[in-house]
C-alpha positions as CSV (number, residue, x, y, z in Angstrom):
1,X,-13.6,-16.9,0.3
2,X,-11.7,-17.6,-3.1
3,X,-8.5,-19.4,-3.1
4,X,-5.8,-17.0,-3.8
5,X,-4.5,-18.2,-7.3
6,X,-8.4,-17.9,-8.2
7,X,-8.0,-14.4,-7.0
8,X,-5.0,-14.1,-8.9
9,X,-6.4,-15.1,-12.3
10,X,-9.0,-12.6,-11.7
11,X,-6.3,-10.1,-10.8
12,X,-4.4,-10.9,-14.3
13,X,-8.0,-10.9,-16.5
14,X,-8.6,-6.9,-15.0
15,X,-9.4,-5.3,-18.2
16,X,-7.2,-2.2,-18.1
17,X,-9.8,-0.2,-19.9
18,X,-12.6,-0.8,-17.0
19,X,-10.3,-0.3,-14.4
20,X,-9.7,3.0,-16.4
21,X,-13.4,4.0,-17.0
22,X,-13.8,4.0,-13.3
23,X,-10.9,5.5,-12.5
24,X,-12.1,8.5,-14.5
25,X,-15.3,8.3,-13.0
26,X,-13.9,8.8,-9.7
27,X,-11.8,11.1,-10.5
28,X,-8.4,12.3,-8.7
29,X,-4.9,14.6,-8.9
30,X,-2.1,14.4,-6.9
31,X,-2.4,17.8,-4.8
32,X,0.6,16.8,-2.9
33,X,-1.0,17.1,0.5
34,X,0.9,14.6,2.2
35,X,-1.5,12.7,3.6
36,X,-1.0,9.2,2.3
37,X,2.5,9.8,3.6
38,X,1.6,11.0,7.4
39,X,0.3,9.7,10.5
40,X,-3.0,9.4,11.2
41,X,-4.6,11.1,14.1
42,X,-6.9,9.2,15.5
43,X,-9.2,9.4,19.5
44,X,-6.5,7.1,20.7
45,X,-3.9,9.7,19.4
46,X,-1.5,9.2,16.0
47,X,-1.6,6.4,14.0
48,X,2.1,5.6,12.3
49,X,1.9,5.4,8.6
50,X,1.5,2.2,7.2
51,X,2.4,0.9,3.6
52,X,3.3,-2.9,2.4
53,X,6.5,-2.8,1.1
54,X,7.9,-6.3,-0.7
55,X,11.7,-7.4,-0.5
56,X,12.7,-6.2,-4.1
57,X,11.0,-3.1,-3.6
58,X,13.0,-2.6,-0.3
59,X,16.3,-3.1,-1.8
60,X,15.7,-1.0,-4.9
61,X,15.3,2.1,-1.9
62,X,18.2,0.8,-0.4
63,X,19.7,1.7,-3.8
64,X,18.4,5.4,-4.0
65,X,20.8,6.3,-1.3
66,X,23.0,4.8,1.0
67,X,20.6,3.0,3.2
68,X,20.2,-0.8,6.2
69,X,17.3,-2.4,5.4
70,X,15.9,-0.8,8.5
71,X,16.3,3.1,7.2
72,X,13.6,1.5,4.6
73,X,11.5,-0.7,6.3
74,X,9.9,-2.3,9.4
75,X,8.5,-5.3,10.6
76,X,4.4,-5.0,9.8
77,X,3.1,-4.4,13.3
78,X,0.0,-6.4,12.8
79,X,0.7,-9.4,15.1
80,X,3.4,-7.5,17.5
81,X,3.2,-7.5,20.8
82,X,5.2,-5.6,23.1
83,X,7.8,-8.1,25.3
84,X,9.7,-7.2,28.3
85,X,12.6,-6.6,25.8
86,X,10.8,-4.5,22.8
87,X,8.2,-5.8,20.1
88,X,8.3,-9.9,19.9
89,X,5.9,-12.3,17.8
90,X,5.8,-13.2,14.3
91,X,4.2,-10.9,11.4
92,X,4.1,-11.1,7.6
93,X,5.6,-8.7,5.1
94,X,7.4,-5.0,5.7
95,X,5.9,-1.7,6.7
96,X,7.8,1.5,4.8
97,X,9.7,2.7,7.9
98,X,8.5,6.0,9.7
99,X,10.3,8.7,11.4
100,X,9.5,10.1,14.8
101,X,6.3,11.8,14.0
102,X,4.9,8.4,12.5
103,X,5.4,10.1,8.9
104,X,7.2,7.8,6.2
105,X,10.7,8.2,6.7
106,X,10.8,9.5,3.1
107,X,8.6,12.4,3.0
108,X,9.2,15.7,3.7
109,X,7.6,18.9,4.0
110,X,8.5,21.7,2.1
111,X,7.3,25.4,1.7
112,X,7.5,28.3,-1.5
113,X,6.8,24.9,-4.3
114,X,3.6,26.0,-5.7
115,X,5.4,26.2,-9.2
116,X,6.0,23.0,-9.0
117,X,4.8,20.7,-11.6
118,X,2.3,17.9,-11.0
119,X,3.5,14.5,-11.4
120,X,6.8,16.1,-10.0
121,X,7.0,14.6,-6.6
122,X,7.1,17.8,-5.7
123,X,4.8,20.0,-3.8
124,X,3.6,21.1,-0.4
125,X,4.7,17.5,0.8
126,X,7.7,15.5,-1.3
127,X,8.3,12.3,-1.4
128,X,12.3,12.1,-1.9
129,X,12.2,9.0,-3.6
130,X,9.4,9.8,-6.0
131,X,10.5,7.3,-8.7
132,X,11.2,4.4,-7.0
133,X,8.5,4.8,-4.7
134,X,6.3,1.3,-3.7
135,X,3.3,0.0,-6.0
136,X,1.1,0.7,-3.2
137,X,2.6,4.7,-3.3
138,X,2.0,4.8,-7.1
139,X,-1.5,3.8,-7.1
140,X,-2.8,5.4,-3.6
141,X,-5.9,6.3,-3.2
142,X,-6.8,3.2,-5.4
143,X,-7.1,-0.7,-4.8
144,X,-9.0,-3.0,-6.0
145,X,-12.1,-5.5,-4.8
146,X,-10.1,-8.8,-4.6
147,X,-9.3,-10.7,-2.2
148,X,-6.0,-11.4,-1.0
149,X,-4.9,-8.1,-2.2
150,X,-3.6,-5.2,0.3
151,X,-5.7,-2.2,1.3
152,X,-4.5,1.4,2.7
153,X,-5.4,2.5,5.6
154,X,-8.8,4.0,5.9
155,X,-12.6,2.6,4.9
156,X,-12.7,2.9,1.0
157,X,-15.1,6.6,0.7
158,X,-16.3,5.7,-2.9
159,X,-16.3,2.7,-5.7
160,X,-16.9,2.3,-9.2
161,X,-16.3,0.1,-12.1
162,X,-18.2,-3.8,-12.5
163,X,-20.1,-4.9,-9.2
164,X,-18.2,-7.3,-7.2
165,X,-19.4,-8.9,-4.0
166,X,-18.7,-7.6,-0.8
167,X,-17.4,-10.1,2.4
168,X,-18.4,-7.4,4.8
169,X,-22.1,-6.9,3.6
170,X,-21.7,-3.0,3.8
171,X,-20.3,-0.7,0.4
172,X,-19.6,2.7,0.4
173,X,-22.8,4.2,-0.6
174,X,-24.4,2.0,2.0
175,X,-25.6,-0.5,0.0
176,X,-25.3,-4.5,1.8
177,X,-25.2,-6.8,-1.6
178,X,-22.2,-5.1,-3.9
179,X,-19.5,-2.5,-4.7
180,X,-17.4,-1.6,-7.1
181,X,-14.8,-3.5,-8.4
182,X,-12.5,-0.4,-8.0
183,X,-12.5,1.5,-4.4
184,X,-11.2,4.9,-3.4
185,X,-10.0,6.1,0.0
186,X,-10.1,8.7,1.9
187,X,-8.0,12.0,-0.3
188,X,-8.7,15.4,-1.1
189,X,-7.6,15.0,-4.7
190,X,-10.6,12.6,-5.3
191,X,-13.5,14.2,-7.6
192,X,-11.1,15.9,-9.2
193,X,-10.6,16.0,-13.3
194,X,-8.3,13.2,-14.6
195,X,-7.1,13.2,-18.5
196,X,-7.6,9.4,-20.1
197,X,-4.2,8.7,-20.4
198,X,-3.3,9.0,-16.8
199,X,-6.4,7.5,-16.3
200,X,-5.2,4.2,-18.5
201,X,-1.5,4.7,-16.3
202,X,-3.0,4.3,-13.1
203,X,-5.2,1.9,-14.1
204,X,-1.6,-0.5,-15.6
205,X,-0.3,0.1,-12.2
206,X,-3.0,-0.3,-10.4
207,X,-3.7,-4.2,-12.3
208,X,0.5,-4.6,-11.9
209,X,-0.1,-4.0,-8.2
210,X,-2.8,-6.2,-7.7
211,X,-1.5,-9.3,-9.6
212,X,2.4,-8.3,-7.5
213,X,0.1,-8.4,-4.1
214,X,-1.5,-11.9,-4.7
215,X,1.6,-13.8,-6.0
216,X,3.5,-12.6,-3.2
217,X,0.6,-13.5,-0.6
218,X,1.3,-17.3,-2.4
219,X,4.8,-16.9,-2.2
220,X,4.8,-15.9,1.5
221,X,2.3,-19.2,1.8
222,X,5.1,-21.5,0.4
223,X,7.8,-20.0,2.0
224,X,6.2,-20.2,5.6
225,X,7.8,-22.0,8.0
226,X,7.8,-21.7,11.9
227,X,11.2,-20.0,14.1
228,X,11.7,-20.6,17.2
229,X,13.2,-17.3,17.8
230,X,13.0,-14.9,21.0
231,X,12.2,-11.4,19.0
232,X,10.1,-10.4,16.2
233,X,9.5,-13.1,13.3
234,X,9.0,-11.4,9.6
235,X,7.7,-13.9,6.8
236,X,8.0,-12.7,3.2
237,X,8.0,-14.3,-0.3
238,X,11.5,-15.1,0.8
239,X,11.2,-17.0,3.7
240,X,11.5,-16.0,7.5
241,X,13.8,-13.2,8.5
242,X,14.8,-11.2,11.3
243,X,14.0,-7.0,12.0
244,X,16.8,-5.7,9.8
245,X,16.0,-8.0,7.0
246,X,18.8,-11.0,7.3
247,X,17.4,-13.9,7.2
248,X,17.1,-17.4,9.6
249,X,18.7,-20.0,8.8
């Protein structure tokens, strides 16, 4: 596998216009379904929603209302294990936090918004902090084939764009040797019509995302050190802290 700053150079060479051209190949809208923002139900029973969210990005939703670190965001649970006293173990980065259901903590349902516009936020299922939402929000059901780089929940369904190796030796369209530098996942506003321009905006955020991703992975590299801590661990780009964000000394 690549180094990490080679993945990252590739990250910051994405031509905007490629990533755009398949994109639009794809195709997507918004219907404001929810179901990025929901649990998944799975044989084993409901999934809780789970999105990377980095330190700055947690603070600027702390800003949106009056909001602990913990209304925002939660340890990852990748790595968790449950102790005799609650989770306990160390994990890296922060999980959006969820509400009883499993649903992200900031979407809600709401009924009689058809008239809503799209691009609103608004719809069958709002997210109430729309503009200030996570990269990973604003480019979902996108991501990109590199490395290093984080991936929503769910196989990717389709792919376009250059051909890029694949580690797992299995694409979308069953192929074993390459896929698409761009991947989509599971939605049910793929294959739907998208207008250039907001195919050329995803595609900004969807590069800005990627290059965010992999010089955070670094940073949480540089700032890793080990805590001997009873509890649950959470490494970042800013060193080791505990569940509600402070962190060890």
């Amino acid at each position: 596998m690549d180094s990490l700053e080679t993945e990252l150079e590739r990250a910051r060479e994405l031509d905007v216009d490629e990533v755009a051209d398949a994109i639009e190949s794809i195709g997507f809208e918004c219907t404001r379904c929810g179901g990025c923002c929901k649990a998944v139900e799975t044989e084993e029973g409901a999934e809780e929603h789970t999105a990377t969210v980095f330190p700055d990005e947690v603070r600027r939703l702390q800003e949106t209302g009056d909001y602990d670190w913990r209304d925002v965001a939660r340890p990852m649970p990748f790595g968790l294990s449950d102790g005799a006293e609650g989770p306990e173990g160390e994990t890296f980065e922060w999980a959006l936090q969820t509400d009883g259901c499993g649903d992200c903590v900031f979407y809600e349902e709401s009924e009689g918004d058809e008239g809503a516009s799209e691009g609103s936020g608004e719809g069958p299922g709002t997210c109430t902090v729309h503009d200030d939402r996570p990269l990973i929000c604003r480019t979902y059901p996108f991501s990109v084939a590199l490395g290093g780089t984080s991936q929503p929940m769910g196989e990717a369904v389709d792919s376009a764009g250059p051909e890029v190796p694949r580690a797992d030796g299995t694409a979308a369209d069953g192929s074993v040797d390459s896929e698409g530098l761009v991947r989509a996942h599971e939605c049910e506003g793929l294959g739907r019509d998208i207008s250039r321009d907001e195919a050329e905006e995803l595609a900004t955020t969807l590069k800005e995302r990627a290059v965010r991703e992999l010089e955070e992975a670094i940073a949480v590299r540089e700032a890793y050190r080990p805590v001997d801590a009873d509890g649950v661990v959470v490494h970042d780009s800013e060193g080791p802290k505990r569940p509600d964000g402070s962190p060890y000394e």
